[in-house]
C-alpha positions as CSV (number, residue, x, y, z in Angstrom):
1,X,22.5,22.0,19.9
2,X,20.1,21.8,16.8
3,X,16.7,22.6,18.0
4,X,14.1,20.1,16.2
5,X,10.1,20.2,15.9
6,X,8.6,16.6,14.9
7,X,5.1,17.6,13.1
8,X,3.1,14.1,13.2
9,X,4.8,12.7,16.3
10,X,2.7,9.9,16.5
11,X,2.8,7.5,13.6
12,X,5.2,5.1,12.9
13,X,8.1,7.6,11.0
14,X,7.1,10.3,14.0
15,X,8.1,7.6,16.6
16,X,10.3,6.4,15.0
17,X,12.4,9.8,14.7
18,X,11.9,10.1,18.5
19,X,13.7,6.9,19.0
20,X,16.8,8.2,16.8
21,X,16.7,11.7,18.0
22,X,16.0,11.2,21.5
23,X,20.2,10.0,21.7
24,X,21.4,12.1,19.6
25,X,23.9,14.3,20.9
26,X,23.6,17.5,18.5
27,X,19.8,17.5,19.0
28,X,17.4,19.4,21.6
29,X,13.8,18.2,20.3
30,X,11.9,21.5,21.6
31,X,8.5,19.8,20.3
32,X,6.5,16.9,19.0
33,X,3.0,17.6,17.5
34,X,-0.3,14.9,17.5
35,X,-3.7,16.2,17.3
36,X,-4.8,12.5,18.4
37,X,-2.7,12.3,21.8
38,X,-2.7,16.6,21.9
39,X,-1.9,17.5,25.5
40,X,-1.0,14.2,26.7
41,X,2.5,13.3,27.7
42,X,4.7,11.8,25.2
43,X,5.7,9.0,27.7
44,X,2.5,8.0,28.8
45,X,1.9,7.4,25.2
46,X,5.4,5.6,24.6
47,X,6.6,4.1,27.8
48,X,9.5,2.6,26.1
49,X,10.6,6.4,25.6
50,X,10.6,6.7,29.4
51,X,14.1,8.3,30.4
52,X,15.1,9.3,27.4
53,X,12.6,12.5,26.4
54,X,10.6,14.6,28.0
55,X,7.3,16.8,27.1
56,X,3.7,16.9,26.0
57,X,2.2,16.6,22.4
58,X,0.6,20.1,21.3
59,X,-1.7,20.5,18.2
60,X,-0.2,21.2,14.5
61,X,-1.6,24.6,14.3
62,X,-0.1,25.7,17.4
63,X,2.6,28.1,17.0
64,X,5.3,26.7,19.4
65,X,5.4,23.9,17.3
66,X,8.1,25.5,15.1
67,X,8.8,28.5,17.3
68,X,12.7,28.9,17.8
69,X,12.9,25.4,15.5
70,X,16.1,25.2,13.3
71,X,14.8,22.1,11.3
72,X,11.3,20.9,11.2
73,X,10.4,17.0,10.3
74,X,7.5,16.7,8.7
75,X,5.8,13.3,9.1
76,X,2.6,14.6,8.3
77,X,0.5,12.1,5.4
78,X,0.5,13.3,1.8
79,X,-1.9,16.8,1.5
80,X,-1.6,17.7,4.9
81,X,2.2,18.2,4.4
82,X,1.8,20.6,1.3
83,X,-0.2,22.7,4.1
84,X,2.3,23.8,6.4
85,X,5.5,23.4,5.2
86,X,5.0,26.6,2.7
87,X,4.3,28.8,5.9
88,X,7.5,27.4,8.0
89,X,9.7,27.4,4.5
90,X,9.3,31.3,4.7
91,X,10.1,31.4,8.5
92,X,13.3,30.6,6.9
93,X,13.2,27.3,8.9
94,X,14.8,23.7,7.4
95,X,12.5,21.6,6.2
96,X,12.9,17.5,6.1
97,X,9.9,16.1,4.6
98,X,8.5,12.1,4.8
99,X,5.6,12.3,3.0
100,X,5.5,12.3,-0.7
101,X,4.3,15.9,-1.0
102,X,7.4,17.0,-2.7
103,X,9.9,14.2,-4.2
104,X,7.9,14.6,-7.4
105,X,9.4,17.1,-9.4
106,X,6.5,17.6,-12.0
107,X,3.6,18.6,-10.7
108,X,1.3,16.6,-13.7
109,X,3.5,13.3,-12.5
110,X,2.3,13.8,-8.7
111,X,-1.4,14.8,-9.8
112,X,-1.6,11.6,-12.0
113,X,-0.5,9.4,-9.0
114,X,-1.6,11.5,-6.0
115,X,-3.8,14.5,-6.5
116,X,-3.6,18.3,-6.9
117,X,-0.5,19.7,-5.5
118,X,-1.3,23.2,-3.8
119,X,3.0,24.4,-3.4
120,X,3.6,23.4,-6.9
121,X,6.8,27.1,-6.4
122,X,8.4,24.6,-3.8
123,X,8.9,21.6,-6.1
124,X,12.1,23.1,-7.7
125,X,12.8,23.9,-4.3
126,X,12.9,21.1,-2.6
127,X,16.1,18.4,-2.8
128,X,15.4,14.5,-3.0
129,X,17.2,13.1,0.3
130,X,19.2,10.3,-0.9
131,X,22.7,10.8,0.2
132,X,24.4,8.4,-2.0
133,X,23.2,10.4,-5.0
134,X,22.3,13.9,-4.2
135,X,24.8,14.6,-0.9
136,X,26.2,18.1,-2.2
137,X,23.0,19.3,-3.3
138,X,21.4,18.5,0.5
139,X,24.3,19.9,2.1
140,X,22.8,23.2,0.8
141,X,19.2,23.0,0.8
142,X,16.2,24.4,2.9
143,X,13.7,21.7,1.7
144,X,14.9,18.1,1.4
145,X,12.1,15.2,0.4
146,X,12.9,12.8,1.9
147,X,12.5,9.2,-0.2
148,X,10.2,6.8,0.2
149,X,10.9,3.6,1.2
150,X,10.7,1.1,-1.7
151,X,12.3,3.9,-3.8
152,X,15.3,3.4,-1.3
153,X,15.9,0.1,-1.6
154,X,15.3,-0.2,-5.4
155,X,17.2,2.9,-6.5
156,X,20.2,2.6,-4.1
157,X,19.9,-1.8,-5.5
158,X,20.5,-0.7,-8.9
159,X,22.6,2.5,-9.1
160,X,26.2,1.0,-9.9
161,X,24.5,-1.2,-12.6
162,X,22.7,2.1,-14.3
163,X,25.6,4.1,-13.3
164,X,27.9,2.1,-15.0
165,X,25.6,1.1,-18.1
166,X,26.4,-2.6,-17.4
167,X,22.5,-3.3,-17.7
168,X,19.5,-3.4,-20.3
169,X,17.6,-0.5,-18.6
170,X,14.2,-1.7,-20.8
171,X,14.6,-4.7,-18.7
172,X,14.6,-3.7,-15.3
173,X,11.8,-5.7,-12.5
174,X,11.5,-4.8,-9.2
175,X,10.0,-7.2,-6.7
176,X,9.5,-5.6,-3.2
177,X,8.3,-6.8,-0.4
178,X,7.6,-4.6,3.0
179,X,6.4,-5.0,6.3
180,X,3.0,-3.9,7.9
181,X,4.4,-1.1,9.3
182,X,5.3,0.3,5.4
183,X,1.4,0.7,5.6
184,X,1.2,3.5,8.7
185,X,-0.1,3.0,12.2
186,X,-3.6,3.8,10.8
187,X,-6.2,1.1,11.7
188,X,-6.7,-0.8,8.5
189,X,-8.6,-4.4,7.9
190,X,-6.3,-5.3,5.1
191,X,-3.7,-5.2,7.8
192,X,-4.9,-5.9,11.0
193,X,-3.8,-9.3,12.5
194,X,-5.7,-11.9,11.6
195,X,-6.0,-10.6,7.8
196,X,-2.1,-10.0,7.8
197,X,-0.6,-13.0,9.9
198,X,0.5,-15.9,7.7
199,X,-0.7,-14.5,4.8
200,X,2.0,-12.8,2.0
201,X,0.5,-11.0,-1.2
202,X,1.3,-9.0,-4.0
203,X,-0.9,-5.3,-4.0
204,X,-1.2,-2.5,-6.6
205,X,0.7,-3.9,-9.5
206,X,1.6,-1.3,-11.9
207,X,-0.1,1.1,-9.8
208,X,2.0,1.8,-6.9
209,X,2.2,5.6,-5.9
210,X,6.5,4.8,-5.5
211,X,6.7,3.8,-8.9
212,X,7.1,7.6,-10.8
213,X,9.9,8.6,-7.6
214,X,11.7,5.0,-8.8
215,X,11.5,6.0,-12.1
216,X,12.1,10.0,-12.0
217,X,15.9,8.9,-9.7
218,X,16.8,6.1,-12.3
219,X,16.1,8.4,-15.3
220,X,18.5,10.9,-13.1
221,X,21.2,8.6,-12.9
222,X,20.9,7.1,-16.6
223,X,20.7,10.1,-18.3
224,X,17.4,8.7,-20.3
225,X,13.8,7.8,-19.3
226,X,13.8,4.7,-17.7
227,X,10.3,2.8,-17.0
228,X,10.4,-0.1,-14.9
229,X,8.1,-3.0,-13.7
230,X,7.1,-2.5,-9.8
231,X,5.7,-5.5,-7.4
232,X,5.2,-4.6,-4.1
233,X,4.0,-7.2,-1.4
234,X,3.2,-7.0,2.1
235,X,4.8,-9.5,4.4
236,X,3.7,-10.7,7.6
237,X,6.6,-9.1,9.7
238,X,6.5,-5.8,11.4
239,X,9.5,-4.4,10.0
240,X,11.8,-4.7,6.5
241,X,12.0,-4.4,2.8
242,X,13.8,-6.7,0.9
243,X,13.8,-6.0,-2.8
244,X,14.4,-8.2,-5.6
245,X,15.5,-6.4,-9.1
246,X,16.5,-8.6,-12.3
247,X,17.7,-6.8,-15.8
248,X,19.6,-8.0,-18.6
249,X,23.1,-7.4,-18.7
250,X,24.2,-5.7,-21.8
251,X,27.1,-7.8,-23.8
252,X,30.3,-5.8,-23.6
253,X,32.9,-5.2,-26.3
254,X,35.6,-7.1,-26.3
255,X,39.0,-4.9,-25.8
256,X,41.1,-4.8,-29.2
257,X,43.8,-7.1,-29.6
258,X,47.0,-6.4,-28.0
259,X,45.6,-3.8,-25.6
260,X,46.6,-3.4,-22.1
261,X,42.9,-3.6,-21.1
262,X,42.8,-6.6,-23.8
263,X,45.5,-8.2,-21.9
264,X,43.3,-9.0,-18.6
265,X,40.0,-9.1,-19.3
266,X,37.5,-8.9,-16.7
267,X,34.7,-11.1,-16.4
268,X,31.0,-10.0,-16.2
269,X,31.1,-11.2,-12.4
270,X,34.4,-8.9,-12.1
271,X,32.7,-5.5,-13.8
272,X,29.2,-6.1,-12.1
273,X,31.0,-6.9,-8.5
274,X,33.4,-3.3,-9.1
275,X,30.7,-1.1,-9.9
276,X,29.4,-2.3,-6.8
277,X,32.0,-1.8,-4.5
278,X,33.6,1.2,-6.0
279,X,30.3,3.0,-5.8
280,X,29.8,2.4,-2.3
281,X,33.5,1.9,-0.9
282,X,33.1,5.6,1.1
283,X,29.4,5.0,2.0
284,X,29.0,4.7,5.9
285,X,25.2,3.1,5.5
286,X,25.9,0.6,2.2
287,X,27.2,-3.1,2.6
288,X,27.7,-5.0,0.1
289,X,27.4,-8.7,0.6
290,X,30.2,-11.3,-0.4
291,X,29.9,-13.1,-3.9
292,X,27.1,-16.2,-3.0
293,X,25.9,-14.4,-0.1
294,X,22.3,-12.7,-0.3
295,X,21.2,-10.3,2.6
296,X,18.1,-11.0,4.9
297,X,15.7,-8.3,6.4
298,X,16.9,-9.4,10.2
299,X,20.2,-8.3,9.6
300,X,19.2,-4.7,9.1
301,X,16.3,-4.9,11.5
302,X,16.2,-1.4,13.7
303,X,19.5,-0.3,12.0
304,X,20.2,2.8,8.7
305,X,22.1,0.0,6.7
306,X,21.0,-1.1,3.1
307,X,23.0,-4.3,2.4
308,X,23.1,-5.6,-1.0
309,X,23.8,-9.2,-2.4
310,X,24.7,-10.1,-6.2
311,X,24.1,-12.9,-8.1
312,X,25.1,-13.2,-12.0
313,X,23.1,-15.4,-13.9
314,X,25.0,-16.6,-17.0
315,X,22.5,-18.9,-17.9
316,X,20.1,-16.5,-18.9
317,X,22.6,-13.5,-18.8
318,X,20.7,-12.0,-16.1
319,X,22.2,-9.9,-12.9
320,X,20.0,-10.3,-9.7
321,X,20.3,-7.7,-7.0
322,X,18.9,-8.0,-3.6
323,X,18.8,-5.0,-1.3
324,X,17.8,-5.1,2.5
325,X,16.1,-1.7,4.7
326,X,14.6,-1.5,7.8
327,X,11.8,0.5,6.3
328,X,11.1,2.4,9.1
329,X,14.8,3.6,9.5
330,X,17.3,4.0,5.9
331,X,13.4,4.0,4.6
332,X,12.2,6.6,6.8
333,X,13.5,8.1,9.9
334,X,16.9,7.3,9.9
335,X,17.7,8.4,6.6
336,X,16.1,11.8,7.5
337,X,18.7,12.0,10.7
338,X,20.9,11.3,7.9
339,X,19.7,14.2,5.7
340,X,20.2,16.5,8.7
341,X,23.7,15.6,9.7
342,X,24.7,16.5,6.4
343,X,22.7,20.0,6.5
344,X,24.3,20.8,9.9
345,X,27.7,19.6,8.6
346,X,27.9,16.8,11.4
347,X,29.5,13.2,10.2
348,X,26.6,11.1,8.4
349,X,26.7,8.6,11.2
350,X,26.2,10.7,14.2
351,X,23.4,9.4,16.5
352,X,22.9,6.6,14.2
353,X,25.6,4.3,13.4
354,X,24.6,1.2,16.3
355,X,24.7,-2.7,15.2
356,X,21.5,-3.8,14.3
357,X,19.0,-6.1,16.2
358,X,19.3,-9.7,16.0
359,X,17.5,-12.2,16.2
């Protein structure tokens, strides 16, 4: 059995991992930290975990948090993350991170956005978690960032068309909207009821903390510094991202005359639909939706899917791309599960793979 510590047990990603890693059959969670609810049992904070874990929340600081651990999850907010994980990294202890501490691999990029980073050594260290991209290098690593959750849904929405150069990447918009529950379990006015219910707005324009990890992946993947246009909205719903991305598609060359490939010559459509599918034909988490179909948030509600519809605009010679998390799973804690399979060299879908939740 993998031994697990959960450091921040009490948020939304920390419950959350409970949730996934309280059935999974590889995993003995030996504790689950919360300086709010510190010595109170975890059920009595959570009844809906009643019969299915066990145990008491203890304080960060206190050593039995990641004694005898084999992987730690950190869940801990931004700053407060960069303070432990050093210390348990040389206990020579696995690391999965959810806060943003360490997907930023220059330190100047996450001190523009965030502030100053205080384990700047780790940075090279650590391995973004996105399997579709970087699954050989998390296989082998001690520190995996995991991504954040609009980063998911863009980056993993857009891939096969970067991948592939079928797009204008100077073009490239990004309209996300998230639940409340993208926002943390913190008590907040902007998103308490009455400010949140039937309401829907667009927030931090151009300034979004997620843009530089979109950004820093697609520059990966093209090859070339890509700068993109980010949206983010909150919608009135607890859970879900669905993502919106629009980009030119760059006019191909026609195939000389007389060429086999000349001879059947593949539509736009064709090409754009292919990249798709043959990107993500061995990905257990990735759907792609058929041609005229778009994806809604309540199909992936509670589940690790992202499911992706394609449009192709001719008029305007535009490809739209929607994507579909549950932002507190693939965009969070499920992904993470995900992340740790692979470093224990289980199957990806172990303790994960259930339909999603409908309605």
């Amino acid at each position: 059995m993998i031994k697990v510590s959960i450091l921040g047990g009490s948020g939304y990603t920390g419950i959350e991992l409970l949730r996934i890693l309280s059935r999974h059959p590889e995993v003995e969670i030996i504790a689950v930290t919360s300086r709010q609810y510190q010595g109170e049992g975890i059920v009595k904070v959570f009844p809906f975990l009643g019969n299915f874990i066990e145990g008491i929340f203890i304080d960060p600081s206190n050593q039995k948090s990641i004694t005898n651990a084999d992987i730690v999850f950190c869940c801990l907010p931004h700053r407060s993350a960069m303070e432990y994980i050093p210390k348990i990294i040389k206990r020579g202890i696995w690391v999965i991170d959810l806060s943003a501490d360490f997907r930023l691999k220059d330190p100047k990029v996450y001190e523009t956005w965030y502030e100053k980073h205080t384990a700047k050594d780790l940075l090279k260290k650590a391995v973004y978690g996105l399997p579709e991209i970087y699954r050989p290098k998390i296989k082998n690593a001690q520190l995996v960032a995991n991504p954040g959750c609009y980063p998911t849904s863009a980056i993993l929405g857009l891939m096969p068309l970067i991948k592939n150069k079928l797009i204008d990447t100077n073009t490239i918009i990004i309209d996300s909207k998230s639940g409340v529950s993208g926002a943390g379990r913190e008590a907040k006015l902007e998103t308490s009821f009455v400010e949140a219910n039937e309401g829907f707005k667009a927030y931090k324009i151009g300034e979004h903390r997620h843009t530089p990890e979109i950004e820093q992946c697609l520059s990966h993947i093209a090859k070339e510094k890509i700068t993109v246009s980010f949206s983010p909205h909150l919608l009135p719903v607890n859970r879900g991202i669905l993502s919106t991305m629009y980009a030119d598609i760059k006019t191909q060359k026609p195939a000389p005359a007389g060429s086999k490939q000349g001879s059947k010559v593949k539509s736009q459509k064709e090409m754009i639909f292919d990249a798709y599918k043959k990107c993500y034909s061995n990905e257990p988490f990735i759907r792609i939706m058929p041609e005229d179909v778009l994806p809604n948030i309540q199909q992936v509600k509670g589940s690790n899917f992202c499911d992706i519809g394609i449009k192709v605009d001719e008029r305007t010679n535009r490809v739209v791309v929607v994507s579909v998390i549950d932002n507190l799973v693939k965009g969070a804690s499920g992904q993470a599960v995900q992340n740790m399979n692979i470093m224990c060299g289980l199957h990806e879908k172990t303790g994960l793979l259930s339909p999603p939740l409908f309605p």
